[in-house]
C-alpha positions as CSV (number, residue, x, y, z in Angstrom):
1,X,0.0,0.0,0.0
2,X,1.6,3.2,-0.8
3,X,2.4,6.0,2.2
4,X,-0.4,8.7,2.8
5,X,0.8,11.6,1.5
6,X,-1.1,14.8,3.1
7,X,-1.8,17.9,1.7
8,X,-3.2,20.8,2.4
9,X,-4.8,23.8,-0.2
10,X,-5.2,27.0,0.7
11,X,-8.0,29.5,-1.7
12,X,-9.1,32.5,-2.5
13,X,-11.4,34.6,-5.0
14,X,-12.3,38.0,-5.5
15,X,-14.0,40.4,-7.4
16,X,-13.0,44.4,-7.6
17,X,-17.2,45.1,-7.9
18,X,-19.2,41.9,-7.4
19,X,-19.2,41.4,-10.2
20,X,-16.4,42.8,-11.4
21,X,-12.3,42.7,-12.4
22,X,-11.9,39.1,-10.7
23,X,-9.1,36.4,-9.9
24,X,-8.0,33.8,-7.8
25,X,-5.3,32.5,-6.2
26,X,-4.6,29.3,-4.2
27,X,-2.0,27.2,-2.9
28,X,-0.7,23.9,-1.8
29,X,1.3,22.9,1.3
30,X,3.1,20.0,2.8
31,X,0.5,18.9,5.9
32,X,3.5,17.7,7.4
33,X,5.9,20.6,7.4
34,X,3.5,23.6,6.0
35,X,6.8,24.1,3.0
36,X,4.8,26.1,0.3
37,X,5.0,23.2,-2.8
38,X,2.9,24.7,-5.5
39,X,0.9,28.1,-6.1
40,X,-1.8,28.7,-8.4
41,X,-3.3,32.1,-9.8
42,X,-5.3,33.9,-12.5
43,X,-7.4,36.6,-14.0
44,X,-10.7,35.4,-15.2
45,X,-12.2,38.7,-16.3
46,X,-15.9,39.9,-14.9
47,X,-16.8,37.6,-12.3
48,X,-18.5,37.5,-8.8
49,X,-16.8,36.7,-5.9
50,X,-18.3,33.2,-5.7
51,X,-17.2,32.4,-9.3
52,X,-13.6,33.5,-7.9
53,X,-13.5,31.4,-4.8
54,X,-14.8,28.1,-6.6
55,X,-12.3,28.6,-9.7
56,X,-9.6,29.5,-6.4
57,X,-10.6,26.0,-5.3
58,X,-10.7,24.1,-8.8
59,X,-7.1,25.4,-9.4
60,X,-5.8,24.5,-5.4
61,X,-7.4,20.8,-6.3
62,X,-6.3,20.4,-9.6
63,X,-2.5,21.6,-8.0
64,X,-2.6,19.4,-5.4
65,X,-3.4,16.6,-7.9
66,X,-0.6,17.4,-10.4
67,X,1.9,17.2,-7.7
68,X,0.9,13.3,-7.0
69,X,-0.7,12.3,-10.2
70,X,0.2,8.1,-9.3
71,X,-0.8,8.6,-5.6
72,X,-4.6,7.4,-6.0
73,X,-6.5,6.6,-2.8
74,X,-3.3,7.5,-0.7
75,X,-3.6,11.2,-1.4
76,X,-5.8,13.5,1.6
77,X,-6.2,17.0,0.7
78,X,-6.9,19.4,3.6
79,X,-9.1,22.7,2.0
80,X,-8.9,25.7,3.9
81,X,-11.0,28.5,2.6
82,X,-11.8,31.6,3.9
83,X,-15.6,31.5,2.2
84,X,-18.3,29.9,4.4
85,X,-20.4,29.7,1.3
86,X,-17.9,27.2,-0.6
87,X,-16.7,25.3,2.5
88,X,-20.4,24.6,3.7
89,X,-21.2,23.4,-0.1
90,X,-18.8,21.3,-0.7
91,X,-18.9,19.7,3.0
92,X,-22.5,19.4,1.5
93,X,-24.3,20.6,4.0
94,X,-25.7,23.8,2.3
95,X,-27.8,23.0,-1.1
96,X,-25.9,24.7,-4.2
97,X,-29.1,27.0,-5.8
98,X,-27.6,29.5,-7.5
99,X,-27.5,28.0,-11.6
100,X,-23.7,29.7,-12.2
101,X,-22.3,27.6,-8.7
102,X,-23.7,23.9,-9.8
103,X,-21.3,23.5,-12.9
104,X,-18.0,25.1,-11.0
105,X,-18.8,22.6,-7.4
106,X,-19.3,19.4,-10.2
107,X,-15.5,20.3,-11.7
108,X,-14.3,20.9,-7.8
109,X,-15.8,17.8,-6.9
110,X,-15.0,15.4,-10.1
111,X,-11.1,16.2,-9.5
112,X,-10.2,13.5,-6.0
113,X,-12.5,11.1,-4.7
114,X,-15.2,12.9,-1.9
115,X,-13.5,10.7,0.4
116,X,-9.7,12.4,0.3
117,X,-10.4,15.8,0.6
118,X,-12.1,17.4,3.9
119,X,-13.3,21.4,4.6
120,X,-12.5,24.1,6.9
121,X,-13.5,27.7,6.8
122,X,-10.7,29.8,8.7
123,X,-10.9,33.7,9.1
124,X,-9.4,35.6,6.0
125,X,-6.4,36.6,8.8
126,X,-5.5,33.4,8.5
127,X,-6.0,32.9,4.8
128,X,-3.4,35.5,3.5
129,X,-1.2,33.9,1.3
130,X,-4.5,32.5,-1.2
131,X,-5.8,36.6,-0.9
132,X,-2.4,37.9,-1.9
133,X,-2.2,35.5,-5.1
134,X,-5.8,36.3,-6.0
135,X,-4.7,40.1,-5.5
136,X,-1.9,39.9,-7.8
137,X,-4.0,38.0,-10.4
138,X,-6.4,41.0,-10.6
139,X,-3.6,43.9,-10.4
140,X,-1.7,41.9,-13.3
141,X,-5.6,41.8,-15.4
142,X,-6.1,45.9,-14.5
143,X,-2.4,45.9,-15.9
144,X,-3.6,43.7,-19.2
145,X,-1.6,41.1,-18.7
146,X,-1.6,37.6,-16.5
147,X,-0.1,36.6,-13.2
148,X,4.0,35.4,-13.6
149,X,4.3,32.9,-10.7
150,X,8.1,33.9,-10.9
151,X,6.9,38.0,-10.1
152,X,5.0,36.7,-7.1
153,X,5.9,38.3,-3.4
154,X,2.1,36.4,-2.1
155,X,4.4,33.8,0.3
156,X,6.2,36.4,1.8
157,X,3.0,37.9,3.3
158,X,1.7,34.5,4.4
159,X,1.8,34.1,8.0
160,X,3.6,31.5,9.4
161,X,2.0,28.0,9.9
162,X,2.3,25.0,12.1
163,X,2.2,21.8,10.6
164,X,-1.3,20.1,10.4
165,X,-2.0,17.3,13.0
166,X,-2.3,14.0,11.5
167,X,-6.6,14.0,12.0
168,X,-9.9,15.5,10.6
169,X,-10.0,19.0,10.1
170,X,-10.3,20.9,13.4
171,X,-13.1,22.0,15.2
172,X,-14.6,25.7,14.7
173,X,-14.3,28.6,17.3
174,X,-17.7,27.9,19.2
175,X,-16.1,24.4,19.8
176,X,-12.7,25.8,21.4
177,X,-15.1,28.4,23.3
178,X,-16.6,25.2,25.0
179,X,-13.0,23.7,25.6
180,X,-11.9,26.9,27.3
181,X,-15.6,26.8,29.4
182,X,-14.6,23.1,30.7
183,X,-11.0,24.1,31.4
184,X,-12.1,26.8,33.7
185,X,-14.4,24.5,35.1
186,X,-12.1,22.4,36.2
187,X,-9.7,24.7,36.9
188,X,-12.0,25.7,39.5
189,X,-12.7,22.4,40.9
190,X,-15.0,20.4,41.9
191,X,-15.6,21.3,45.2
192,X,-15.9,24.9,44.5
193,X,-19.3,25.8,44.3
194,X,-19.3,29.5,44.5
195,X,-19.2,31.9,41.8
196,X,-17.5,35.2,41.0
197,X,-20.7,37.6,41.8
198,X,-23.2,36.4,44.4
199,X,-26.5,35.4,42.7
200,X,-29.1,33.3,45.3
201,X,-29.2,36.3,47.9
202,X,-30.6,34.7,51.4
203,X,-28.7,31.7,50.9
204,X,-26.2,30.8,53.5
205,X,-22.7,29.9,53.4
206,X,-24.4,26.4,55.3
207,X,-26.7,25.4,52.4
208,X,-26.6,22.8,50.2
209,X,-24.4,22.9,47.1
210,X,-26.7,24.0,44.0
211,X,-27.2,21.0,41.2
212,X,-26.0,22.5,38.0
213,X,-28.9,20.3,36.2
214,X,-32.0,21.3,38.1
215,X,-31.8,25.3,37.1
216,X,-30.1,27.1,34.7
217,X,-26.8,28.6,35.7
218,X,-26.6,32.9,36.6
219,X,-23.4,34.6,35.9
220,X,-20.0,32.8,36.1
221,X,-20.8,30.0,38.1
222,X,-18.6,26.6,37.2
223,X,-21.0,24.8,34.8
224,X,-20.3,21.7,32.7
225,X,-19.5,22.0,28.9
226,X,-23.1,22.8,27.0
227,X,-21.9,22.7,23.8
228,X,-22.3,25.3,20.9
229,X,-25.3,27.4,21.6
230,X,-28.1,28.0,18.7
231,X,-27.7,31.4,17.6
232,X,-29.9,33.6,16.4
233,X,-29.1,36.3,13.9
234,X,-32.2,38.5,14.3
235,X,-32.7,40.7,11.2
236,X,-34.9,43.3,11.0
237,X,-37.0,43.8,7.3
238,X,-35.7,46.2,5.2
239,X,-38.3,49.6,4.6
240,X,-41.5,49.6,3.3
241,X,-43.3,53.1,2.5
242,X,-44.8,53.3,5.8
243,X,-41.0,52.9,7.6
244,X,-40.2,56.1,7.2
245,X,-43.3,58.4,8.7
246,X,-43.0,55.3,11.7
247,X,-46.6,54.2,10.6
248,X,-48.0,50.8,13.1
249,X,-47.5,48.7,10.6
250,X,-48.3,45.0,12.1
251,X,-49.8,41.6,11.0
252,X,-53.2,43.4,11.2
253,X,-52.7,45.5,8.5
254,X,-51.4,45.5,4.7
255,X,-48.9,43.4,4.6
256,X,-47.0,45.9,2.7
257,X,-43.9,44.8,0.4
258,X,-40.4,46.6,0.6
259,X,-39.7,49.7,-0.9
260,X,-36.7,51.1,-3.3
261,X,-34.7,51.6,-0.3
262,X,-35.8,48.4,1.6
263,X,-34.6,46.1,-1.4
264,X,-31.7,48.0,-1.3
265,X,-30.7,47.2,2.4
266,X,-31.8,43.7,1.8
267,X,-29.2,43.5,-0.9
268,X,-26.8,45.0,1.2
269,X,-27.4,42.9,4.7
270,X,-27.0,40.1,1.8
271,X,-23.7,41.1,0.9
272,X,-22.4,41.4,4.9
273,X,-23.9,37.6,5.9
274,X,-22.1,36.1,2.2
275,X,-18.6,37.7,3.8
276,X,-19.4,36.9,7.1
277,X,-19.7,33.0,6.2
278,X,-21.7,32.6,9.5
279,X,-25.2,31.7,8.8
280,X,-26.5,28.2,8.4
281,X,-30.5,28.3,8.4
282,X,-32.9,31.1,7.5
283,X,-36.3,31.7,9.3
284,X,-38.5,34.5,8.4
285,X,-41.9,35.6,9.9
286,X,-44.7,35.0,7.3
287,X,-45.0,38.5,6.0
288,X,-44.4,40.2,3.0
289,X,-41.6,42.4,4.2
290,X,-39.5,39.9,6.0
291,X,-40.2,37.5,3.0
292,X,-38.8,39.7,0.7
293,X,-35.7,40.4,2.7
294,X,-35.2,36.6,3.6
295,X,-35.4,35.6,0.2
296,X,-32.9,38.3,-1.0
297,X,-30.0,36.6,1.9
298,X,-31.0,33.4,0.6
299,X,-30.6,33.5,-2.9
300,X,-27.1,34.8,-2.2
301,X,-26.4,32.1,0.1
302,X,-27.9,29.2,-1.6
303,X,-30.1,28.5,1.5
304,X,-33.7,27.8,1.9
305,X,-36.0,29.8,3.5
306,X,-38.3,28.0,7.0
307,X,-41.3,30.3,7.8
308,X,-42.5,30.3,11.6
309,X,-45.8,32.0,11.7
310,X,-44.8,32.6,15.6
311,X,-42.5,35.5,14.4
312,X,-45.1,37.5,12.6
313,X,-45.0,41.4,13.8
314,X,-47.9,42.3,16.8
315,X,-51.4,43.0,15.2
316,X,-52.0,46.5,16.4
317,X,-55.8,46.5,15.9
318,X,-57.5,49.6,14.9
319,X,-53.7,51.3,14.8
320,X,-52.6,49.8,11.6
321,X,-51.3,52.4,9.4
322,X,-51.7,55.1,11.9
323,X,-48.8,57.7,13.0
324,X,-48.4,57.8,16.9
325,X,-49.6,61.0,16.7
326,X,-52.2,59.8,15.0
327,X,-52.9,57.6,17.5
328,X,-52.7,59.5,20.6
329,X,-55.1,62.1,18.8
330,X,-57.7,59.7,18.3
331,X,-57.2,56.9,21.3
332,X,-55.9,58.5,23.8
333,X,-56.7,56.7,26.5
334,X,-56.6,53.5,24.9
335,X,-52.5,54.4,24.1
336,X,-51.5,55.6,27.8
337,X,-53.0,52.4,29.1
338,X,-51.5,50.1,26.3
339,X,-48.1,51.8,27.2
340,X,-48.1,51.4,30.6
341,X,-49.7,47.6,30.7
342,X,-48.5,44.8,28.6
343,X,-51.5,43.0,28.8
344,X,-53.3,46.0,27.2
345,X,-54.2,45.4,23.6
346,X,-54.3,48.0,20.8
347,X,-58.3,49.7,20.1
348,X,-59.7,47.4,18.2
349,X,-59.2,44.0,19.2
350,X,-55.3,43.7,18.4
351,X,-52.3,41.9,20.4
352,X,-50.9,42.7,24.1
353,X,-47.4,42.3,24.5
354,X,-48.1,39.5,27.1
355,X,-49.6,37.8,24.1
356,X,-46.8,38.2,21.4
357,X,-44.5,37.3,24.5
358,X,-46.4,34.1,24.6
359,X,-46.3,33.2,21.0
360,X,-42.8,34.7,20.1
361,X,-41.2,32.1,23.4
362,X,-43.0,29.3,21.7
363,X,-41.0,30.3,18.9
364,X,-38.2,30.6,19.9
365,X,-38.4,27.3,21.8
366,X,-39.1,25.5,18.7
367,X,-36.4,27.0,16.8
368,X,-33.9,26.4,19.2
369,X,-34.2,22.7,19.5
370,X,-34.7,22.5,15.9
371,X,-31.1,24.3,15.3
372,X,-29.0,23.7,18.4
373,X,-26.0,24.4,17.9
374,X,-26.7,26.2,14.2
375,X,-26.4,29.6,13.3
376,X,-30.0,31.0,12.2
377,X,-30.7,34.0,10.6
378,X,-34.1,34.7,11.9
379,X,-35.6,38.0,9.6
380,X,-38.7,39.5,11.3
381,X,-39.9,42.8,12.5
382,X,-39.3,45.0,15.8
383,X,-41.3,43.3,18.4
384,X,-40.4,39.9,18.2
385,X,-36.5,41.5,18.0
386,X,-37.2,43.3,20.7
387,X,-39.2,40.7,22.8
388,X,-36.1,38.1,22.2
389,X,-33.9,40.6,23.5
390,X,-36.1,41.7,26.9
391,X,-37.0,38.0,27.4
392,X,-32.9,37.1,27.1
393,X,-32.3,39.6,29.1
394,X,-35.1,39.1,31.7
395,X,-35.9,42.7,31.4
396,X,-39.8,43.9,32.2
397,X,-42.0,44.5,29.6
398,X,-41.5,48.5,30.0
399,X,-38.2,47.3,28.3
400,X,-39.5,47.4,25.4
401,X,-39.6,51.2,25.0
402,X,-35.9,51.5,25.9
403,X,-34.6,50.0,22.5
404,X,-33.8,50.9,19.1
405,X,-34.3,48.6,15.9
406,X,-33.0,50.4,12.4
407,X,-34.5,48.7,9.7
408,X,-32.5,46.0,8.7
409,X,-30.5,46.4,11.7
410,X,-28.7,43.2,13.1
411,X,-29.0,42.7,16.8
412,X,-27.6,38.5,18.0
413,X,-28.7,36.1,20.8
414,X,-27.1,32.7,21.5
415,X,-29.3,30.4,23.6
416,X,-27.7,27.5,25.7
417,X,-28.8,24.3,26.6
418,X,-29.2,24.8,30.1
419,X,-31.7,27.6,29.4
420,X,-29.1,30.6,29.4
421,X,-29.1,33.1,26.8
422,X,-26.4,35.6,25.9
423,X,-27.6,38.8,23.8
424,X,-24.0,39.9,21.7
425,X,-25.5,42.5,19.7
426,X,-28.2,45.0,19.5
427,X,-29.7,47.2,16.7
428,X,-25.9,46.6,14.4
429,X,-26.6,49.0,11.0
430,X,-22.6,49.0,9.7
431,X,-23.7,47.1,6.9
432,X,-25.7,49.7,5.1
433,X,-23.2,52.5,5.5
């Protein structure tokens, strides 16, 4: 049988518009020692980032191939990519939709046998020496001509590398976040069963040590490894017409679809999750708006789109299309009480906060067994956001009033399976400047 010989191939694409002036680089490594043994790169005209990325990984393959050409079943080929989008379809656990992807992830796969080549997505930080070949492929195309690997400086930028251990491809960041919770465990031992801030007020030093299993755990109390949390991604719609003069605009009313500048932001919040290489699943509520803006990530993506009637925006009754103003001019009353109870209900026969509370928990109960440990985007409308956030944060309902949602702002919650949730981001709108 002839030795294993381990590689590993390092890609990159870009594009200088989206589409526009594109190239790719890529390039092969011993596993063993991390030696630079062949680099790959080229200008392929007007292309999207995608395109470049895939063709990046055809060339990396087809590299690695060349330099073993008699090695068979004994060659293992170690992809590191920077794009989530590639990685994720080629591991095969995102469907390939988009009709100019298919034909590039058939000539990826046809090149080695499924079973000798493995997928990792890394951070583009650590994919620098793939960017720099793909950046000299599109200078030497604005300069009319093609990359010279003998004119190349791309390894001198690379940062250095440790050779790869002899096993799968290593875990992501959420899994060494768990490692470094169990080692802090344990580094606390144990018989320690205090915490860093004191949570059960009333409790003596005398009383029983707390079972980790029969509550969730507050604060930074020693807790056993749970695991990658499911996160939510919680996007709000992009603008309607009604957006901008702040118009109750709820499941009540109608169901209006996004404007010139809503598309737009969808486009754009498209754009940010396709770099970010983060998001596994998409949920949208069942309305027009969020629909749109769903579908606009999604086709970028390659992902399908789940909707959960549970995320649907409050109905607000006899409010629906109505200023505040307009509102406080015609039902008073009924608005002073409504904010200052949340089991009030809009004039007319509409949802209490209690109530979308209610429906928007069962929601989010369902959706986080059904993704543990995933990444969700989740695109729906200002109350649910803002009722995820207050009911993470076990904030009163009065909370409500005291945050901000941009359309198609970002705002993230990770939820743990011992019922703890972390909120990481609220009301995030860098993606539209």
């Amino acid at each position: 049988m002839s030795a294993v010989r381990r590689l590993v191939v390092e890609a990159d694409g870009g594009s200088r518009g989206n589409p526009g002036p594109a190239g790719y680089g890529a390039v092969v490594l011993d596993a063993a020692t991390g030696e630079t043994l062949a680099e790959a790169a080229e200008y392929i005209g007007v292309a999207t980032n995608n395109v470049a990325e895939y063709r990046g990984l055809i060339a990396g393959l087809t590299a690695a191939k060349a330099l073993f050409p008699d090695a068979g079943d004994a060659l293992r080929v170690h992809v590191r990519m920077d794009s989530k989008l590639v990685v994720e379809q080629m591991s095969g656990r995102w469907k390939i939709k988009h009709p100019d992807m298919k034909p590039l992830a058939a000539r990826a796969a046809a090149i080695l046998p499924a079973s000798s080549v493995t997928y990792e997505w890394i951070p583009r930080a650590q994919n620098k020496h793939a960017d720099r070949l793909a950046n000299e492929a599109m200078d030497a195309g604005r300069d009319g001509r093609q990359w010279e690997a003998s004119a190349s400086t791309a390894e001198l930028d690379a940062p250095a590398r440790t050779p790869l251990p002899d096993r799968g491809p290593p875990g992501d960041a959420v899994a060494g976040a768990a490692k470094a919770r169990a080692a802090l465990a344990a580094a606390r031992g144990a018989a320690d069963t205090g915490t860093l801030f004191e949570v059960n007020a009333g409790v003596s030093e005398e009383s029983e040590p707390t079972d980790v299993t029969a509550a969730p755990q507050v604060g930074w109390a020693a807790a056993p490894d749970l695991g990658a949390p499911a996160t939510f991604v919680l996007l709000r719609h992009g603008e309607t017409l009604l957006t901008p003069e702040k118009r109750f605009s709820g499941s009540g009313g109608t169901d209006p679809e996004l404007s010139a500048v809503g598309r737009d932001q969808a486009a754009r919040a498209a754009a940010h999750f396709a770099a970010l290489g983060a998001v596994q699943e998409i949920v949208s509520s069942p309305l027009r708006r969020c629909r749109e803006t769903a579908a606009a990530v999604a086709d970028r993506l390659g992902l399908d789109v789940r909707i959960e009637d549970g995320l649907r925006e409050s109905d607000f009754g006899a409010w629906e299309g109505l200023t505040f103003g307009e509102v406080r001019e015609r039902y008073g009353d009924d608005l002073t009480t409504w904010l200052a109870d949340p089991e009030t209900a809009p004039t007319g026969g509409g949802e209490s906060f209690a109530e979308v509370a209610e429906r928007v928990a069962a929601a989010r109960d369902r959706l986080t067994a059904r993704y543990a440990g995933r990444t969700v985007l989740v695109v729906t409308h200002v109350t649910p956001i803002k009722t995820l956030v207050r009911l993470a944060l076990e904030a009163p309902a009065q909370a409500m009033f005291r945050m901000e949602l941009s359309a198609a702002s970002i705002s993230t919650v990770a939820y743990y399976g011992d019922g703890n949730a972390s909120v990481r981001l609220l009301n995030d709108t860098s993606h539209l400047r």
